[in-house]
C-alpha positions as CSV (number, residue, x, y, z in Angstrom):
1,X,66.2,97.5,112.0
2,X,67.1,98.9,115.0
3,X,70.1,101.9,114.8
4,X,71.9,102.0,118.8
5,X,74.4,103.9,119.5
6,X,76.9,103.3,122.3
7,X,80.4,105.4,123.6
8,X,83.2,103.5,123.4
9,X,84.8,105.0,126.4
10,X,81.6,103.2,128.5
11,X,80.7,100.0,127.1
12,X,78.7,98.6,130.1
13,X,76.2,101.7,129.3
14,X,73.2,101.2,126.9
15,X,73.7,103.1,123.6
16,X,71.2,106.0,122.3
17,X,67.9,104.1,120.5
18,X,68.2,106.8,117.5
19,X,65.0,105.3,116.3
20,X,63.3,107.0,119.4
21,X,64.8,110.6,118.9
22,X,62.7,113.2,116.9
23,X,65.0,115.0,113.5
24,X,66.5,117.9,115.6
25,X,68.1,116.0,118.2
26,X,69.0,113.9,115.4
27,X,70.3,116.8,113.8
28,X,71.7,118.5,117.0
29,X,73.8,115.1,117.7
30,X,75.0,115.0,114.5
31,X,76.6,118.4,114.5
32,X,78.1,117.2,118.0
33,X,79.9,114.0,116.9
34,X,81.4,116.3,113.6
35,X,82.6,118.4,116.5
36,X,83.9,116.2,117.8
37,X,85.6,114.7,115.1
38,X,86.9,118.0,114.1
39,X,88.7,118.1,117.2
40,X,89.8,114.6,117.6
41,X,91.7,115.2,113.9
42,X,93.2,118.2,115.6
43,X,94.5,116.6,118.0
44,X,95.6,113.5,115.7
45,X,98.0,116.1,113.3
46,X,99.5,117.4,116.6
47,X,100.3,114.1,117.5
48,X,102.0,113.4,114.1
49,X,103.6,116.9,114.7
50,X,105.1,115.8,117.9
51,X,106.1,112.4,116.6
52,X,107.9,113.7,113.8
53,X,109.9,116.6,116.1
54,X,110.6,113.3,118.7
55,X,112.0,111.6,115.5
56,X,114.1,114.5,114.7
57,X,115.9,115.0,117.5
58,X,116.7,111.4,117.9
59,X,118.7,111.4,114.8
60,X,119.7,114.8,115.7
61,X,121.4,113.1,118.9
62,X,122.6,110.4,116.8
63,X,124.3,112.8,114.8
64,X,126.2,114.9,117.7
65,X,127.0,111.6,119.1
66,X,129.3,111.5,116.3
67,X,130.7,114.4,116.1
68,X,134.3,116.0,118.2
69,X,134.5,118.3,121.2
70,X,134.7,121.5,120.3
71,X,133.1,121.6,117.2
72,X,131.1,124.8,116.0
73,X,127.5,124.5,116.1
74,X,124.3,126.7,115.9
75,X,122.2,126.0,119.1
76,X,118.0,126.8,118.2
77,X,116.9,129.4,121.1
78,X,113.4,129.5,119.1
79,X,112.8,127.6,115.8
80,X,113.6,130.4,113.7
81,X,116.4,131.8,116.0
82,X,119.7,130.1,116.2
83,X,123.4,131.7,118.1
84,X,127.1,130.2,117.3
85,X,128.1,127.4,120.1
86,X,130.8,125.2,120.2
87,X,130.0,121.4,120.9
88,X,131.4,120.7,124.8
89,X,130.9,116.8,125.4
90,X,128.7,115.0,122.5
91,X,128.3,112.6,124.9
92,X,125.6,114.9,126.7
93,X,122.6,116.5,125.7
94,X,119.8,118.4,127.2
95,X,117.1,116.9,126.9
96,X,113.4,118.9,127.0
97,X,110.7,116.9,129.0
98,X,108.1,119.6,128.9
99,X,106.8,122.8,130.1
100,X,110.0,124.1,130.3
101,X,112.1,121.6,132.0
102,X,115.5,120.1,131.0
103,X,117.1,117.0,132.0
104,X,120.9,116.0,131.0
105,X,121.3,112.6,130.0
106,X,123.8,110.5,127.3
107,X,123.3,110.5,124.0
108,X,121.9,106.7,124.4
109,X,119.8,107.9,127.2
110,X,118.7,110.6,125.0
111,X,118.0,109.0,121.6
112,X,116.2,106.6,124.1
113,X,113.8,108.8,125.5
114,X,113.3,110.2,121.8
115,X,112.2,106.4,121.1
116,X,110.0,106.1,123.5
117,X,108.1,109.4,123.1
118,X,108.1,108.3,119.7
119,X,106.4,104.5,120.8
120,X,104.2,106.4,123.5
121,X,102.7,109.1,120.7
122,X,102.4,106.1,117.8
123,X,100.3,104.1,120.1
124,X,98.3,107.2,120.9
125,X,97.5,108.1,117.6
126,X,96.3,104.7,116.8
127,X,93.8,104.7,119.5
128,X,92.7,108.1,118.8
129,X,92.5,106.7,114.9
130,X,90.0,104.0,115.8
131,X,87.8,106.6,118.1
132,X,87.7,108.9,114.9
133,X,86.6,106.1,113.1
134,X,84.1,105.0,115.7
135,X,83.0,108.4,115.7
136,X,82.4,108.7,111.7
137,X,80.7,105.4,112.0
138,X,78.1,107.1,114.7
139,X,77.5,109.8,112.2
140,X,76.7,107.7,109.2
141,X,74.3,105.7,111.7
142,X,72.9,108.9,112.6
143,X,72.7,110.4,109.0
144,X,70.7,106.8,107.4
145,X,68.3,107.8,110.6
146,X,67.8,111.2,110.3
147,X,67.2,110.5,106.6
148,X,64.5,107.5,107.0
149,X,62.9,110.4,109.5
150,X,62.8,112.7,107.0
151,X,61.4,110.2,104.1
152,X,58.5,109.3,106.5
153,X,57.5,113.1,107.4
154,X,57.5,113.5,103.6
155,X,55.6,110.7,102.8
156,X,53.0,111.9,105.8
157,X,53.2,115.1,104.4
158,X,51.9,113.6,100.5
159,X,49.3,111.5,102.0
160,X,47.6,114.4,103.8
């Protein structure tokens, strides 16, 4: 039976013949792909993090969008600090696009852009999904490896 592995991200390339590595690199790339997968579910709960604050703030818009000019209203300067405001047009919002930068928009353009962060991050966290997965699967292939490798230096070991 012969154990390959291959990256996902380069097809075209031949995968690793694990059969041919000795039990420490077998080891060592075993500890590299749970790195790896260590990071990539890092990276997956931000995504949901992110997802979840788009989310907010669309219904957040939806919910200004309703309300009257001149209505008081606590504006967040951090997440835990808010001041007294008074809503001006609840037909405009700021809108935060990153690294500091603001945009004014509508409240449909807003909630908009809140819906498509929203589509752009769920389709992200899918493919990151299916290259944890790919990932676990290349460490199980590596573990059932490593393990026959170690069987046979034992059995070596009894015979001698």
């Amino acid at each position: 039976e012969a154990f390959t592995m291959a990256s996902p991200q380069q097809p075209e390339e031949r995968g690793i013949d694990l059969m041919t590595l000795p039990p420490q690199q077998l080891a060592g790339l075993k500890e590299q792909l749970e790195a790896q997968i260590e990071q990539f579910t890092a990276h997956f709960n931000d995504l949901q993090l992110a997802i979840t604050g788009f989310h907010s703030s669309g219904v957040a818009i939806e919910g200004l969008a309703a309300e009257k000019e001149g209505k008081d209203v606590l504006i967040p300067l951090t997440t835990s600090l808010y001041c007294a405001g008074q809503l001006a047009d609840p037909n405009r919002v700021m809108v935060d696009i990153g690294t500091g930068y603001y945009i004014e928009k509508s409240s449909e353009g807003g909630i908009d852009y809140c819906k498509r962060k929203v589509q752009l991050l769920t389709d992200s966290l899918s493919t990151l999904a299916e290259m944890i997965q790919q990932k676990r699967r290349q460490v199980a292939q590596v573990q059932h490896v490593l393990q026959g490798k170690m069987q046979q230096m034992q059995q070596q070991e009894a015979k001698q």
